[in-house]
C-alpha positions as CSV (number, residue, x, y, z in Angstrom):
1,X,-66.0,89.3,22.8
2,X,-62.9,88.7,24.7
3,X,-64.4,85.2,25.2
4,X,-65.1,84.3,21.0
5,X,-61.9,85.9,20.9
6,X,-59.9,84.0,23.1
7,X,-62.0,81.1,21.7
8,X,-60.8,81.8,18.3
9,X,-57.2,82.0,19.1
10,X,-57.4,78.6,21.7
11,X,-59.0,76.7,18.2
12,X,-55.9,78.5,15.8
13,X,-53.6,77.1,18.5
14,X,-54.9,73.6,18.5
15,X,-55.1,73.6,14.8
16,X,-51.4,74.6,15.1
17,X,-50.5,71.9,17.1
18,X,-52.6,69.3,15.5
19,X,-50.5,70.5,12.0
20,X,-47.3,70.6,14.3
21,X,-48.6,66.6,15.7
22,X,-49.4,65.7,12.2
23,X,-46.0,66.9,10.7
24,X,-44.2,65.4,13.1
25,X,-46.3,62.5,13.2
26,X,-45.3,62.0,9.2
27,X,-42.0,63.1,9.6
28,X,-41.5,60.3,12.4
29,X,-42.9,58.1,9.9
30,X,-40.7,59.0,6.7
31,X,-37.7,58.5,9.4
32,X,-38.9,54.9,10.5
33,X,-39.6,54.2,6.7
34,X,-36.0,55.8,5.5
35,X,-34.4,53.5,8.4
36,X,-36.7,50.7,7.8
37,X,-35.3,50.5,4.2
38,X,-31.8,51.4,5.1
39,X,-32.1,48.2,7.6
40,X,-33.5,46.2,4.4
41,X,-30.6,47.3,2.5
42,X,-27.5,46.1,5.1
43,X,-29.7,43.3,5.8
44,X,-29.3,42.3,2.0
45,X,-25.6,43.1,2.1
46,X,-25.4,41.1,5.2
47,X,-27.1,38.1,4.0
48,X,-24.9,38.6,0.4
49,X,-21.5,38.9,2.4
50,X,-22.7,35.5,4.2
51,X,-22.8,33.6,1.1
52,X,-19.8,34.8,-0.5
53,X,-18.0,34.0,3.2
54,X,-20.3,30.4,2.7
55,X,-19.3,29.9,-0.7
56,X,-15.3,30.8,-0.1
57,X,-15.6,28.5,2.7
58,X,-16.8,26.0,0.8
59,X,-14.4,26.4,-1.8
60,X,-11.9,26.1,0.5
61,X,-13.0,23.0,2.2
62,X,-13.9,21.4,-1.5
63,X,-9.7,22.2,-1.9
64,X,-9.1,21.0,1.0
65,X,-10.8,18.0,0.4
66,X,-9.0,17.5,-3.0
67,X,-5.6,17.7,-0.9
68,X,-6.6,15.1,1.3
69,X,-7.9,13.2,-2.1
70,X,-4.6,13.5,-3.8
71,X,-2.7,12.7,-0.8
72,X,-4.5,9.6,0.1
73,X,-4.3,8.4,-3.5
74,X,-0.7,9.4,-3.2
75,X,0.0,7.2,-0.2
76,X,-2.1,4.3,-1.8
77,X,0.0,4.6,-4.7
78,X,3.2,4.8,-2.6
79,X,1.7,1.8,-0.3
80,X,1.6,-0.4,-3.6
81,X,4.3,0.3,-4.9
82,X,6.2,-0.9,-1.8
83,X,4.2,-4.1,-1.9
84,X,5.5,-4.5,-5.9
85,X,9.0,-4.1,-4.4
86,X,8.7,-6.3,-1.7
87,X,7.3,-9.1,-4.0
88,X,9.9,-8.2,-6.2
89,X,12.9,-8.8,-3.6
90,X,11.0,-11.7,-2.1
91,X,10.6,-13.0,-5.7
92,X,14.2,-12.8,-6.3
93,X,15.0,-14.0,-2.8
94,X,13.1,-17.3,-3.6
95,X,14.4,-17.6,-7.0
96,X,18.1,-17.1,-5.7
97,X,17.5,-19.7,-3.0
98,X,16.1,-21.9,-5.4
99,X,18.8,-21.7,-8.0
100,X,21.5,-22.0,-4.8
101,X,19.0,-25.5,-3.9
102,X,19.3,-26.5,-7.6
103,X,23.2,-26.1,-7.4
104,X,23.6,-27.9,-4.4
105,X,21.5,-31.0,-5.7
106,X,23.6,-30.8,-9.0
107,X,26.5,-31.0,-6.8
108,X,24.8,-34.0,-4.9
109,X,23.9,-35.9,-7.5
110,X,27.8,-35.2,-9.4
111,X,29.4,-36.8,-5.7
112,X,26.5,-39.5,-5.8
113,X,27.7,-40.4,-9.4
114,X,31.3,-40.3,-8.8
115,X,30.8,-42.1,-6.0
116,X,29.2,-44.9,-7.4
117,X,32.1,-44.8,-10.4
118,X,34.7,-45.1,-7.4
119,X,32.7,-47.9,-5.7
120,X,32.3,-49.7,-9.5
121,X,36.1,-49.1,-10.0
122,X,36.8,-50.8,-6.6
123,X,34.5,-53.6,-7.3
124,X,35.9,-53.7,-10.9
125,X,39.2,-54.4,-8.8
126,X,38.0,-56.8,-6.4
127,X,36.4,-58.9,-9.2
128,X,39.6,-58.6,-11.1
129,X,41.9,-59.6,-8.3
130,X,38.9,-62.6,-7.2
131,X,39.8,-63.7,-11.3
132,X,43.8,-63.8,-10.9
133,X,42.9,-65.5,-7.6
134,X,40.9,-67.9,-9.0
135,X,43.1,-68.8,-11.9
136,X,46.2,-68.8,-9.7
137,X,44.4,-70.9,-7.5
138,X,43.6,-73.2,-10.7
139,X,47.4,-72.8,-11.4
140,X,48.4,-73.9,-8.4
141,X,46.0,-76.8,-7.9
142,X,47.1,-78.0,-11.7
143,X,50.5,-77.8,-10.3
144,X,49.8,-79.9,-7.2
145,X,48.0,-82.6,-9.2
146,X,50.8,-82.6,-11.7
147,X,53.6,-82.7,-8.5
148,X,50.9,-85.5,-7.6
149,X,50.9,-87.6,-10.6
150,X,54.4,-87.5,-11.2
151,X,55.3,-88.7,-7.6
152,X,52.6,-91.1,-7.8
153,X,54.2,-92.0,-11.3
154,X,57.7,-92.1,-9.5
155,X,56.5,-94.0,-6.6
156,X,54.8,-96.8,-8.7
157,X,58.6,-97.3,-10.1
């Protein structure tokens, strides 16, 4: 009897512990599946907090890259208006020198011209004094022919 009995309780034992193995077993297995999901659940806010850092980034470098953007147009705008300037001074440079040129071949040509009325004045002169020359020349030459004739006209007396 002590044998069935003993028997009886060894089989009520096991069947405790299997229910003890099996609880445990499930309640091991509810605390992988609760931490299993919890896991699932930071992983999502994880992977959401990413792409918001991601998309701020981006965002940021997409600002950044309008900076940049605006500042190079900026510069290109600055740059060309420079040049403008620079043709603009060089511009008036060249017409300055060129009206400062015209001036000074105005001026040329007005001492060419009164030049050449001095030099026509002089020649003027010269031809003019060559006339009186000439006629007192004539003058004189009448003269000595006369003086001639009228010694030859006394010597024949």
């Amino acid at each position: 009897k002590k044998k069935v009995v003993e028997e009886k309780k060894s089989a009520i034992n096991k069947e405790k512990e299997e229910k003890e193995r099996a609880a445990n077993k499930e309640k091991l297995e509810k605390e992988k599946a609760k931490q299993n999901a919890e896991k699932k659940v930071q992983a999502e806010k994880d992977r959401v907090a990413l792409e918001k850092k991601a998309a701020k980034k981006a965002k940021e470098a997409e600002k950044r890259e309008e900076v940049r953007e605006k500042a190079r147009v900026q510069e290109e705008n600055t740059r060309q208006a420079e040049q403008r300037e620079s043709e603009q001074k060089a511009q008036k440079k060249k017409d300055a020198d060129d009206k400062a040129e015209a001036k000074k071949s105005a001026a040329v040509a007005k001492e060419k011209e009164a030049a050449l009325k001095v030099e026509e004045k002089a020649n003027e002169k010269i031809q003019q004094q060559k006339l009186k020359q000439a006629e007192e020349n004539e003058r004189n030459l009448a003269k000595e022919r006369a003086e001639e004739q009228r010694n030859a006209a006394l010597d024949s007396i």
